[in-house]
N, C-alpha and C positions, 0 to 999 in steps of 0.2 A: 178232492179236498172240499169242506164244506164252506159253502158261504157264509159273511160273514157279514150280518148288519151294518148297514149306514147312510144316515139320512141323504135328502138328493141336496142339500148345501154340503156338507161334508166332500158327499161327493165331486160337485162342484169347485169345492175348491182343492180337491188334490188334483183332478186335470187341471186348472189354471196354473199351479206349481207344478206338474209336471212337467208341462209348454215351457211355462219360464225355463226351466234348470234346461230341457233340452234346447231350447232354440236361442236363451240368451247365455246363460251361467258357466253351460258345457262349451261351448264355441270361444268365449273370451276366454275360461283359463287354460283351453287348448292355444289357445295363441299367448300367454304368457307362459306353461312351459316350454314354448318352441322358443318365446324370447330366452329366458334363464339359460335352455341347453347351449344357443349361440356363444352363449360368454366363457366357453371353455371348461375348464376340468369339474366334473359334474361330484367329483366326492368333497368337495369343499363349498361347493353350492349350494347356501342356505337356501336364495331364491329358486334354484330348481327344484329343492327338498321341499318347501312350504307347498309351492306351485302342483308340485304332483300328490300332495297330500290333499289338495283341497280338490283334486281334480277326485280322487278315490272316495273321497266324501259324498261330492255330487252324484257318482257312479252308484255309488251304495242308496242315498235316498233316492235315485230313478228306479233301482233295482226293486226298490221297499216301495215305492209309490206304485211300479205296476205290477206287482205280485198283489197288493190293496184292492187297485182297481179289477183285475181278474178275480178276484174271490168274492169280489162285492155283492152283496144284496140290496139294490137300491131300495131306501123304501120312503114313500114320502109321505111325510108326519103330518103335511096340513091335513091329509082326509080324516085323520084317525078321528075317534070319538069313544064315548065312553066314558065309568069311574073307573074301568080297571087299569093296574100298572103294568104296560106296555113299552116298549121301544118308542121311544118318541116322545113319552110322558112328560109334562111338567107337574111334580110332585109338589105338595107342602106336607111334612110330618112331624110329629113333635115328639122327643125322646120323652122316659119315664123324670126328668127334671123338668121338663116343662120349656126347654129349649127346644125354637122351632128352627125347621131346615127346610129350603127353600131348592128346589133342584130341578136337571132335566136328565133321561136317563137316554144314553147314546152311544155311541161307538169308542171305541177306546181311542182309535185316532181320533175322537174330538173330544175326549174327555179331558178336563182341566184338574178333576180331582176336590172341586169347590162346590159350584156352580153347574157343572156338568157331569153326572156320574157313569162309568162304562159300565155298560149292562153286564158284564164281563167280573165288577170288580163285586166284593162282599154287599155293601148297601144295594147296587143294584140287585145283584140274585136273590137278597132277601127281598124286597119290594117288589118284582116282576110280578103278575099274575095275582097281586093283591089287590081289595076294592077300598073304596071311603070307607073308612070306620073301620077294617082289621087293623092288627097289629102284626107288626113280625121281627122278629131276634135275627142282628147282622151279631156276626162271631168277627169280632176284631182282634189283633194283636194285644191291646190293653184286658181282653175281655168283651163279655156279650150288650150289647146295647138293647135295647125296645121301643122301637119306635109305631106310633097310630100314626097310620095313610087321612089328614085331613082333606084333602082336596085332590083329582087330579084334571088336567085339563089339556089342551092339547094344541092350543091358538095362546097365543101373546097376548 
């Protein structure tokens, strides 16, 4: 499988979440399904129904957090350098209205969709590998936008 970009805070913080859910999240609601089953007939038990729904939840984000961490490509953003639009970038571009957008381009786990764009999504793939001063067409659902690469940089 191919790896898949993400900065070493990203990374960072999906092993921090993953410890919690296994060594705090996982153990307590194994100990409240075992309380709910105690209370007898288990098809009328709303608390065992919740209790094991939250249990399959956690199961499924441990499952999704180390399939993440396995396929990851660490990479870390402070070295980078450069005008061009890379993994890591912090963009500013202005559309053809004169409306500027303010951004950093990153993994889709840490993508916010605002502030954070996944290199993955439309504005990312159009920006990647662009310098100061191109321009480049994201193909949106409303239609094409145009946006000029003002600045990119790579530190806070």
């Amino acid at each position: 499988m191919e790896k898949k970009p993400i900065s070493r805070a990203g990374f960072d913080a999906l092993i921090k979440e993953l410890k919690d859910l296994q060594e705090n999240q996982r153990p307590e609601i194994l100990k409240t399904v075992q309380w709910a089953r105690s209370l007898g007939d288990l098809s009328e038990n709303a608390d065992y129904s919740a209790a094991k729904e939250k249990q399959r939840q956690i199961d499924a984000r441990i499952r999704f957090i180390e399939n993440v961490i396995e396929n990851a490509a660490v990479i870390d953003v402070d070295s980078l350098t450069g005008n061009r639009v890379v993994f890591g970038a912090r963009v500013v571009a202005e559309d053809e209205d004169g409306n500027k957008m303010q951004c950093r381009i990153l993994s889709d786990i840490e993508s916010d969709g605002r502030t954070v764009i996944s290199c993955t999504s439309p504005v990312g793939r159009a920006m990647i590998g662009r310098c100061v001063g191109d321009t480049c067409v994201v193909r949106l659902p409303g239609g094409e936008k145009e946006y000029e690469i003002l600045s990119v940089s790579f530190k806070e």
